[in-house]
MIPA-821955 format. One record per residue (C-alpha): residue number from 1; residue in one letter; x, y, z. Coordinates in pm, whole numbers, plus 50000, padded with zeros to 5 digits. Layout:
// MIPA-821955
<rec><resi>NUM</resi><resn>a</resn><x>X</x><y>Y</y><z>Z</z></rec>
...
This chain:
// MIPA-821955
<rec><resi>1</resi><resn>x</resn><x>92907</x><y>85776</y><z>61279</z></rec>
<rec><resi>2</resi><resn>x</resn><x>92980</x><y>86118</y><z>61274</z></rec>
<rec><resi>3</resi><resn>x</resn><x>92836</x><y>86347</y><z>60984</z></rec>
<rec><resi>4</resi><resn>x</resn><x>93116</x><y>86488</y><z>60756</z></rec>
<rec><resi>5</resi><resn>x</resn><x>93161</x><y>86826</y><z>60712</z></rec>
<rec><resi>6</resi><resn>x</resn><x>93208</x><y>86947</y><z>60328</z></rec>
<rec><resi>7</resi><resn>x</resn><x>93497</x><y>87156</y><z>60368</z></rec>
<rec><resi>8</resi><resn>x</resn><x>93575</x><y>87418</y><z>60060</z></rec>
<rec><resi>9</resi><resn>x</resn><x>93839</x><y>87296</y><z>59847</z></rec>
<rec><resi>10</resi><resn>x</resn><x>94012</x><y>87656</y><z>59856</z></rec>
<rec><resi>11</resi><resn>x</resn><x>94232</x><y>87729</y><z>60127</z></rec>
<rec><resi>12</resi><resn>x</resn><x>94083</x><y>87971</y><z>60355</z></rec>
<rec><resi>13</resi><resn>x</resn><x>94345</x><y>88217</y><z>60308</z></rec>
<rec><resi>14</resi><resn>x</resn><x>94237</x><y>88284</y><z>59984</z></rec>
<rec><resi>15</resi><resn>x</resn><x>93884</x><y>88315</y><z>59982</z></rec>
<rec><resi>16</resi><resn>x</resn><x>93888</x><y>88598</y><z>60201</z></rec>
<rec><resi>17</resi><resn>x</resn><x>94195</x><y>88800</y><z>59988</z></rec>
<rec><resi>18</resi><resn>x</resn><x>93837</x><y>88994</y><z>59875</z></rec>
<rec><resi>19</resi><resn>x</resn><x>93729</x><y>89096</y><z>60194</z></rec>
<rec><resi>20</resi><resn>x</resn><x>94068</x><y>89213</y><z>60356</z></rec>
<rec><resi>21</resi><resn>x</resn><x>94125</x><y>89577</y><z>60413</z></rec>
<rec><resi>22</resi><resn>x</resn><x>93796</x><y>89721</y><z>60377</z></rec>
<rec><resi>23</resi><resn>x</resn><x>93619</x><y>89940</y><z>60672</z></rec>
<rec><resi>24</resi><resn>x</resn><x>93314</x><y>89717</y><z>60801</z></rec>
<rec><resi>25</resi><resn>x</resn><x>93007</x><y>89925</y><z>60913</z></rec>
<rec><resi>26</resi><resn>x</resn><x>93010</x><y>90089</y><z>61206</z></rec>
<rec><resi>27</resi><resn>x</resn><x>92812</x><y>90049</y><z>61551</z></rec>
<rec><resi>28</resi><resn>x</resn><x>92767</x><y>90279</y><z>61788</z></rec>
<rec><resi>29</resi><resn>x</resn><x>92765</x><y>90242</y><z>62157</z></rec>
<rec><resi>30</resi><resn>x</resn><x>92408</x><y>90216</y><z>62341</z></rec>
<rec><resi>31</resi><resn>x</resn><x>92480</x><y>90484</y><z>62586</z></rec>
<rec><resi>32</resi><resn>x</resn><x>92685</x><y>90837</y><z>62608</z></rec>
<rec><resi>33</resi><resn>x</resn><x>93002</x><y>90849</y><z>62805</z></rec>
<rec><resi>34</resi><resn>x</resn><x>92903</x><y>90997</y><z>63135</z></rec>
<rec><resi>35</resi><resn>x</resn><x>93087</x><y>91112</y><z>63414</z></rec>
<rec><resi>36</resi><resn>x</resn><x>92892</x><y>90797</y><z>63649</z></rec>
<rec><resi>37</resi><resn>x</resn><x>93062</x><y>90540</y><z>63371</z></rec>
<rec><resi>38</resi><resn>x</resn><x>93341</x><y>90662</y><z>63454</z></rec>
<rec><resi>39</resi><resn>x</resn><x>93339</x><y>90651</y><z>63832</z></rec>
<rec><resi>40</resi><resn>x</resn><x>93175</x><y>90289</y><z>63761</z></rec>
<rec><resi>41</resi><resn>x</resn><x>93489</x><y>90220</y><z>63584</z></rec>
<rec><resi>42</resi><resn>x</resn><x>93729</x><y>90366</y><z>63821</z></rec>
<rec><resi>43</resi><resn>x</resn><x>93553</x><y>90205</y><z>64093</z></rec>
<rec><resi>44</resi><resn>x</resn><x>93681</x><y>89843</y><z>63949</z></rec>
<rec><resi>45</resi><resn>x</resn><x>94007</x><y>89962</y><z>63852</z></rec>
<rec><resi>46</resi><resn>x</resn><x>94079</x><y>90163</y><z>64201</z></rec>
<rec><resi>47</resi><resn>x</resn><x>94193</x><y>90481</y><z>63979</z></rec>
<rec><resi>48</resi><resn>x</resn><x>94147</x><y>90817</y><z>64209</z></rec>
<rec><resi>49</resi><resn>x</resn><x>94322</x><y>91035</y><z>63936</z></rec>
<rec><resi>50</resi><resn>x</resn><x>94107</x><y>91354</y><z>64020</z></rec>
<rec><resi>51</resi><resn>x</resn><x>94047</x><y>91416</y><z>63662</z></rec>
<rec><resi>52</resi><resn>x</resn><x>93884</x><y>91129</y><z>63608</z></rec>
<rec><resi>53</resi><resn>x</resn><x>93643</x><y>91244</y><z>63932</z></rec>
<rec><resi>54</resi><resn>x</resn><x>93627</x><y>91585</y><z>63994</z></rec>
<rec><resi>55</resi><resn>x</resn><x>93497</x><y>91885</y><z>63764</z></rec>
<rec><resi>56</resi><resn>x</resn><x>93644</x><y>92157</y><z>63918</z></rec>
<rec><resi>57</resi><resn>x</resn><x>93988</x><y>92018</y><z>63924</z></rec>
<rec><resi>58</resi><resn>x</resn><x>93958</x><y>91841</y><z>63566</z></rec>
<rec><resi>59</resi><resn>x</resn><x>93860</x><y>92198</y><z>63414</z></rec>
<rec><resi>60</resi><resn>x</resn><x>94203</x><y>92358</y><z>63520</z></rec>
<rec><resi>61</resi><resn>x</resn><x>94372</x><y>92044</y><z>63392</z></rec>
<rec><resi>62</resi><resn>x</resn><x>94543</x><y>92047</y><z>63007</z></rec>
<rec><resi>63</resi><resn>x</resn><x>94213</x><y>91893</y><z>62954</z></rec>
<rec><resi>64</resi><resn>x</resn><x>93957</x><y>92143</y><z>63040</z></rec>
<rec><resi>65</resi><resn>x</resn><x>93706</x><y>91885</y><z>63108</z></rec>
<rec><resi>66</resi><resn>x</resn><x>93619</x><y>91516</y><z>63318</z></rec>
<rec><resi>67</resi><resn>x</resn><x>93811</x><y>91280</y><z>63043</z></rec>
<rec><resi>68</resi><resn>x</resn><x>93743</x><y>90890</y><z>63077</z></rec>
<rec><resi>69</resi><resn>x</resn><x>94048</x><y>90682</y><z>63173</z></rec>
<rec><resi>70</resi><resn>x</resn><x>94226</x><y>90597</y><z>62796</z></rec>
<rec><resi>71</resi><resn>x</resn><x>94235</x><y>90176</y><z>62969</z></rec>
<rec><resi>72</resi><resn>x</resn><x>93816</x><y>90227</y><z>62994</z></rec>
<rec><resi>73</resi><resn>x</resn><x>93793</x><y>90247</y><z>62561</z></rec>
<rec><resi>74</resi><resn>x</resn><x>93755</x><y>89870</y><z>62554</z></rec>
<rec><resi>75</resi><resn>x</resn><x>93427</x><y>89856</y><z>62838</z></rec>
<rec><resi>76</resi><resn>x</resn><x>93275</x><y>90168</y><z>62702</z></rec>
<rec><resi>77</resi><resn>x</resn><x>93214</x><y>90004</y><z>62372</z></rec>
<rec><resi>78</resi><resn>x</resn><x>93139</x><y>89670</y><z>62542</z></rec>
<rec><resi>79</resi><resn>x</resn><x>92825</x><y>89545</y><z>62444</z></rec>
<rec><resi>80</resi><resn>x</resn><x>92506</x><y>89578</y><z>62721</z></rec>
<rec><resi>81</resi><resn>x</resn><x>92406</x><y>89227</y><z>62890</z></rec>
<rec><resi>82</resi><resn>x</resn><x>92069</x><y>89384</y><z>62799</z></rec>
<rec><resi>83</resi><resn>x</resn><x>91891</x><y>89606</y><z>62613</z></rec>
<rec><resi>84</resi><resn>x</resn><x>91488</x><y>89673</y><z>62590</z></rec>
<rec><resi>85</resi><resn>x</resn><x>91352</x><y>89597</y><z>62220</z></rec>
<rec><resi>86</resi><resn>x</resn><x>91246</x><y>89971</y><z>62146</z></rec>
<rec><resi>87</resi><resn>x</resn><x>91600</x><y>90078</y><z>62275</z></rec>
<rec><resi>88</resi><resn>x</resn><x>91787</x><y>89797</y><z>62072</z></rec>
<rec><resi>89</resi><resn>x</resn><x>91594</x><y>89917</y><z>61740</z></rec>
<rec><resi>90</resi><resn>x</resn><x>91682</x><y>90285</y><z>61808</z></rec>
<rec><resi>91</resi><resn>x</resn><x>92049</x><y>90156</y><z>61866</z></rec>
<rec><resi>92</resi><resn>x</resn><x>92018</x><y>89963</y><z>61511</z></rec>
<rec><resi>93</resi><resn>x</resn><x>91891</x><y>90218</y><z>61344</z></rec>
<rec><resi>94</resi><resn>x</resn><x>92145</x><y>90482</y><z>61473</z></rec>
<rec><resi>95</resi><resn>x</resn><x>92413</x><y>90269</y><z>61378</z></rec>
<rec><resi>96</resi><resn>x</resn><x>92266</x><y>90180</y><z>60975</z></rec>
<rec><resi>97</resi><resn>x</resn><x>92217</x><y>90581</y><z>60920</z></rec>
<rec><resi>98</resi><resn>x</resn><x>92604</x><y>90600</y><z>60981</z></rec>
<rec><resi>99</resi><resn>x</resn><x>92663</x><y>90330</y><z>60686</z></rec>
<rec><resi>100</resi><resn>x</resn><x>92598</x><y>90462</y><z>60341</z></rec>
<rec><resi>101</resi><resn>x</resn><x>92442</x><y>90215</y><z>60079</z></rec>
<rec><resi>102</resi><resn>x</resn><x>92675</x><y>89954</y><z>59985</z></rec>
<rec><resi>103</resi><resn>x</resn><x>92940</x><y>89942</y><z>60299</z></rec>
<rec><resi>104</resi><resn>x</resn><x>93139</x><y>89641</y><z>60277</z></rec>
<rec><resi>105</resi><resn>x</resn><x>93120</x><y>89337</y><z>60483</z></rec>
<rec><resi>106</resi><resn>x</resn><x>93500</x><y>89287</y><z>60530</z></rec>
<rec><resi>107</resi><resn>x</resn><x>93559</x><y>89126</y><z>60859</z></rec>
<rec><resi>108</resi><resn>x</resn><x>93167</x><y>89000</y><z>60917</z></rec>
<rec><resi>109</resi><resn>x</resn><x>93274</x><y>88769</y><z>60554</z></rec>
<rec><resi>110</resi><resn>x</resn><x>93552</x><y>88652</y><z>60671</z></rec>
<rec><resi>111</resi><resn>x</resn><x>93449</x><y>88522</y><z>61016</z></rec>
<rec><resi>112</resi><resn>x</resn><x>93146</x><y>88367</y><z>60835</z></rec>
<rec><resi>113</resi><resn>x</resn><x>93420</x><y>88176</y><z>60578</z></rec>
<rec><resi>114</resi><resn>x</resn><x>93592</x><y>88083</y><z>60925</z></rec>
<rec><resi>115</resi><resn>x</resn><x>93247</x><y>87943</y><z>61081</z></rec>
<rec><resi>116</resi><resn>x</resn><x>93199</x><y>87728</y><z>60717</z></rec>
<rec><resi>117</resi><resn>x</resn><x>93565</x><y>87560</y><z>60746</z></rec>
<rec><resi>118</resi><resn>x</resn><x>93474</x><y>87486</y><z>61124</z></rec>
<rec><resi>119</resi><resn>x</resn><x>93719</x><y>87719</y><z>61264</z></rec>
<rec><resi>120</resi><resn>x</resn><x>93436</x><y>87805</y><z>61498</z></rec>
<rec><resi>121</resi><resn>x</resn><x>93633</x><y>87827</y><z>61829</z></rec>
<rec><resi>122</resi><resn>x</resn><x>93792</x><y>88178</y><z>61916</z></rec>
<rec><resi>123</resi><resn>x</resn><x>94102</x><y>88257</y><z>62156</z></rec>
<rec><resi>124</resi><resn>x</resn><x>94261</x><y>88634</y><z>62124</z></rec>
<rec><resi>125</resi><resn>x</resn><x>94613</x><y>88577</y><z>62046</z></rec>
<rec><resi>126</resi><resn>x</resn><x>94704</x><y>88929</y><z>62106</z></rec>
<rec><resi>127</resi><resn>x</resn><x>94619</x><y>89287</y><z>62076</z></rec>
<rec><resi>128</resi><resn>x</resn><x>94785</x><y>89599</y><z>62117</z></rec>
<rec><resi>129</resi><resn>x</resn><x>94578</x><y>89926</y><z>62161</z></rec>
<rec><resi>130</resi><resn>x</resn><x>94673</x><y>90306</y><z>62104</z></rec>
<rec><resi>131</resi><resn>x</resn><x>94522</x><y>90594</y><z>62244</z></rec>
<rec><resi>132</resi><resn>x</resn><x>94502</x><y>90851</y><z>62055</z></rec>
<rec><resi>133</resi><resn>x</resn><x>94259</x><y>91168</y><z>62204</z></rec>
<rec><resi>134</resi><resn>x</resn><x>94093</x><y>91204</y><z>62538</z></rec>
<rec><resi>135</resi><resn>x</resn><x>93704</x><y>91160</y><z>62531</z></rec>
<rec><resi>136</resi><resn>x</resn><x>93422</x><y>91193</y><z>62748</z></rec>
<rec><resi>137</resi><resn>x</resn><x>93132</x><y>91393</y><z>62870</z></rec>
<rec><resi>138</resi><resn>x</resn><x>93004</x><y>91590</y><z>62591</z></rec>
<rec><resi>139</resi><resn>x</resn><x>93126</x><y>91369</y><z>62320</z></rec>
<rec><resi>140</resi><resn>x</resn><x>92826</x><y>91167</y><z>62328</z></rec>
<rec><resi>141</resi><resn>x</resn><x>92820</x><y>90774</y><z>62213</z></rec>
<rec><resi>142</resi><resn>x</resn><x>93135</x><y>90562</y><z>62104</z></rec>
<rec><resi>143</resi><resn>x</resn><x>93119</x><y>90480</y><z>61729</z></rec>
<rec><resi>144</resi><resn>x</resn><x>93367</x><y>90162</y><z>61597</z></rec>
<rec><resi>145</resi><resn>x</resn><x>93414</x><y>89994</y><z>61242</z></rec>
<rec><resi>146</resi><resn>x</resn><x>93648</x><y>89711</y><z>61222</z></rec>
<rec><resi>147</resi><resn>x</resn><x>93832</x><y>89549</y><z>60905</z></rec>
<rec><resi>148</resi><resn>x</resn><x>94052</x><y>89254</y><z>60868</z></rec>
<rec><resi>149</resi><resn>x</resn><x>94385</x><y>89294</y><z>60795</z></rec>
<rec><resi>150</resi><resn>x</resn><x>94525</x><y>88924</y><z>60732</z></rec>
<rec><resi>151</resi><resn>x</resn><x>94427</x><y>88568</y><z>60738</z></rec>
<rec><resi>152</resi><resn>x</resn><x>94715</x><y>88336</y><z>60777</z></rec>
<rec><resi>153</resi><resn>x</resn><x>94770</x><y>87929</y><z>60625</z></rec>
<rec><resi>154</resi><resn>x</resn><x>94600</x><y>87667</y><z>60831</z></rec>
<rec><resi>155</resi><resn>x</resn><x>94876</x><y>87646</y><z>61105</z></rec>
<rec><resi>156</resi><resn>x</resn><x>94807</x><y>87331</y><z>61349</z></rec>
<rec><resi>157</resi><resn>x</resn><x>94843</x><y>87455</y><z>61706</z></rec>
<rec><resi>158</resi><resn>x</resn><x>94835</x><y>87283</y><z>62021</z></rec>
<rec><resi>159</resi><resn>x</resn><x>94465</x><y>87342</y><z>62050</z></rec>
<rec><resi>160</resi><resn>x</resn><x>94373</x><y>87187</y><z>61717</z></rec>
<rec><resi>161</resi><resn>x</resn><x>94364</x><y>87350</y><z>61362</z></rec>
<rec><resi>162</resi><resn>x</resn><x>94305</x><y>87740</y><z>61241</z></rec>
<rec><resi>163</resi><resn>x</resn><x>94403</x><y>88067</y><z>61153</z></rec>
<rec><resi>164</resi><resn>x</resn><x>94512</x><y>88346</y><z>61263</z></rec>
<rec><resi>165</resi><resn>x</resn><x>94309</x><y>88639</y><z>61181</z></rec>
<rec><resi>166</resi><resn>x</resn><x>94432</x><y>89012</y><z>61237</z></rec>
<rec><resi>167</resi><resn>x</resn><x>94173</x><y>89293</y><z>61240</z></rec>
<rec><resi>168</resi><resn>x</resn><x>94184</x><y>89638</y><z>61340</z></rec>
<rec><resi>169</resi><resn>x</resn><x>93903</x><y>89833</y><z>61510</z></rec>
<rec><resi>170</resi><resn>x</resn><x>93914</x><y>90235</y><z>61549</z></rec>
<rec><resi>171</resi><resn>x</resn><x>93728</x><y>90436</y><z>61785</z></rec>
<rec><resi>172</resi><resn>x</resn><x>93530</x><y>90747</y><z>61749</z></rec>
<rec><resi>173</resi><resn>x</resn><x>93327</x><y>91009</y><z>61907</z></rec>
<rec><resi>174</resi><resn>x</resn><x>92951</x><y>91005</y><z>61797</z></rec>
<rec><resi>175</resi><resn>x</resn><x>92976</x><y>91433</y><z>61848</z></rec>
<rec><resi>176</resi><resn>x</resn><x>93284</x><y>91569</y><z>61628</z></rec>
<rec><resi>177</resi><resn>x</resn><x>93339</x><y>91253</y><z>61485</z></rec>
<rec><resi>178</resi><resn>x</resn><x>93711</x><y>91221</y><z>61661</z></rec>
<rec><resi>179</resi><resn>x</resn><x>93943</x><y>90960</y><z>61644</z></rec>
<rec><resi>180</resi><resn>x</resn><x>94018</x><y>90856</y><z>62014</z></rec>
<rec><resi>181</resi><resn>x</resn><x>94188</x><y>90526</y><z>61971</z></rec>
<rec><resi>182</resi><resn>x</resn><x>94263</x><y>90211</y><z>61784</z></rec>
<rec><resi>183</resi><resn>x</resn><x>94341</x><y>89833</y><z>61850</z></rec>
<rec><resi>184</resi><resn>x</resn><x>94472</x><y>89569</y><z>61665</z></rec>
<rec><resi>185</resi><resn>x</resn><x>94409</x><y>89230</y><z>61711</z></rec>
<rec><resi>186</resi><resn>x</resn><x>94501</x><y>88905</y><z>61668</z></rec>
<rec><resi>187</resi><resn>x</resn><x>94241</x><y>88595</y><z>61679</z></rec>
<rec><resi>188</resi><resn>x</resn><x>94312</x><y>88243</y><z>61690</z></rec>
<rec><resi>189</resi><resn>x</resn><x>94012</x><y>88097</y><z>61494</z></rec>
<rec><resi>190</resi><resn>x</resn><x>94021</x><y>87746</y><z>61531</z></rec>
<rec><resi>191</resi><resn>x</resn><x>93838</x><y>87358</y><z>61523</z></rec>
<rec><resi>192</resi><resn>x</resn><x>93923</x><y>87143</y><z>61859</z></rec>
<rec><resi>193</resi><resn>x</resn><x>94104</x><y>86855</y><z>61826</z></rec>
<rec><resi>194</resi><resn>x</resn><x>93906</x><y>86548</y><z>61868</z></rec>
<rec><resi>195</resi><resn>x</resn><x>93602</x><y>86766</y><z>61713</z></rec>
<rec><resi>196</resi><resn>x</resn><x>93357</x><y>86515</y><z>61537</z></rec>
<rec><resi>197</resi><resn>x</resn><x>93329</x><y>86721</y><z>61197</z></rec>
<rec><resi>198</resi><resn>x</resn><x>93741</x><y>86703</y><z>61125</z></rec>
């Protein structure tokens, strides 16, 4: 027999109404945007846009400068398959100097009140990005804080039961501190069906 799961006896909903709509901390991307990421990126994607490629042509362009394809936002920030230690403490540390004292947890809480009902399965729902500024050489690493907009009621969905939780992340430069896009996003947190703790 199956342990039993103590689930909360508040609905979900309303345990995280405290954490909604509060900037998490940020993180910050391992590497700079550099004009190879962006031929590695435009390699995949098959995009010969010369401003993208060349220098000469980019700097007569309305940008004056290489820019990064707005689509490559998402695998910039990507995290690294791996990191050395040293490098991944630097990284940490770079990150927790951009957090003052006493930054909120917002979204972190609320996926941690998702793992304790069992909602521990994730499927994006939806997302819709804007692009807001060009970026690229010269603006160094990608910084992004996330906070969660909404949890829904327990809906039950083909899949099993969950919610539906909407968060939106923004996008900066580490150098200038720009805004150069933002996503919102909708995530299906949910328990299987047939799960053995439901």
């Amino acid at each position: 027999m199956a342990d039993l799961v103590e689930v909360p006896a508040k609905p979900l909903r309303e345990l995280a109404e405290p954490y909604l709509n509060e900037w998490g901390p940020y993180s910050i991307t391992r590497d700079a945007v550099t004009e190879t990421a962006i031929r590695r990126f435009c390699e995949v994607a098959e995009d010969g846009n010369p401003v993208y490629w060349d220098r000469e042509f980019a700097e007569k362009s309305r940008f004056g400068r290489v820019i990064a394809p707005p689509q490559s936002l998402f695998s910039m920030t990507f995290a690294a398959w791996w990191t050395p230690e040293f490098l991944k403490q630097k990284t940490t540390g770079d990150a927790a100097a951009l957090n003052p004292a006493g930054t909120a947890l917002g979204g972190n809480k609320v996926y941690a009140l998702c793992d304790e009902y069992g909602y521990t399965v994730n499927t994006v729902a939806g997302q819709e990005v804007e692009y807001i500024a060009p970026f690229g050489p010269g603006d160094g690493r990608l910084k992004l804080r996330s906070m969660t907009t909404e949890v829904s009621d327990e809906k039950k969905v083909r899949v099993g039961r969950g919610v539906f939780v909407t968060s939106v992340t923004e996008y900066r430069t580490e150098i200038g501190d720009r805004l150069v896009g933002r996503s919102t996003m909708v995530l299906l947190r949910y328990k299987a069906e047939g799960s053995d703790d439901g």
